[in-house]
C-alpha positions, -999 to +999 in steps of 0.1 A: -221-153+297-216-123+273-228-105+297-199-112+317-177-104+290-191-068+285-186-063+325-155-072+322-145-055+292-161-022+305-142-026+336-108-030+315-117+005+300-127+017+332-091+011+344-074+020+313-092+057+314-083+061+346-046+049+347-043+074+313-060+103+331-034+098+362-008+097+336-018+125+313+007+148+325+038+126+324+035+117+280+068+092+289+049+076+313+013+079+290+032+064+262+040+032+280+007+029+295-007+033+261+018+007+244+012-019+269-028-011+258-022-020+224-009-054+229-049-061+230-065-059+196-092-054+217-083-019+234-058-013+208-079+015+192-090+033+222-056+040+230-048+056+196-077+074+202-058+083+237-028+092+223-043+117+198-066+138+221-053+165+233-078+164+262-069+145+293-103+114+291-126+121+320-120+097+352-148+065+348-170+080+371-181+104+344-194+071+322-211+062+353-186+035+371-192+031+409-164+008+417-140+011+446-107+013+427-117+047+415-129+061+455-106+092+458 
């Protein structure tokens, strides 16, 4: 069962690296993206982390994620 949780929880990142990498050019539209992460105490740190680099996170593939949501 935990780890399911960790699949699931890497996925979530998965999703919210690659929705802020889309977004890294349009900051309004980052900056919601990245609010609507913090709601999670969970994720709540990676975007701070997010919102203080100044260098756009590499898409998941680069961590190794072969899922079909991020086929371009």
């Amino acid at each position: 069962m935990a780890t399911e949780a960790v699949t699931e929880s890497e996925h979530l990142r998965s999703l919210i690296t690659s929705a802020a990498s889309a977004l890294w050019e349009d900051k309004e539209a980052l900056g919601t993206l990245l609010e609507v992460v913090r709601r999670s105490e969970t994720f709540a740190p990676l975007a701070d982390s997010m919102e203080q680099s100044e260098v756009r996170p590499a898409k998941p593939t680069f961590y190794g994620v072969k899922r079909k949501e991020f086929a371009e």
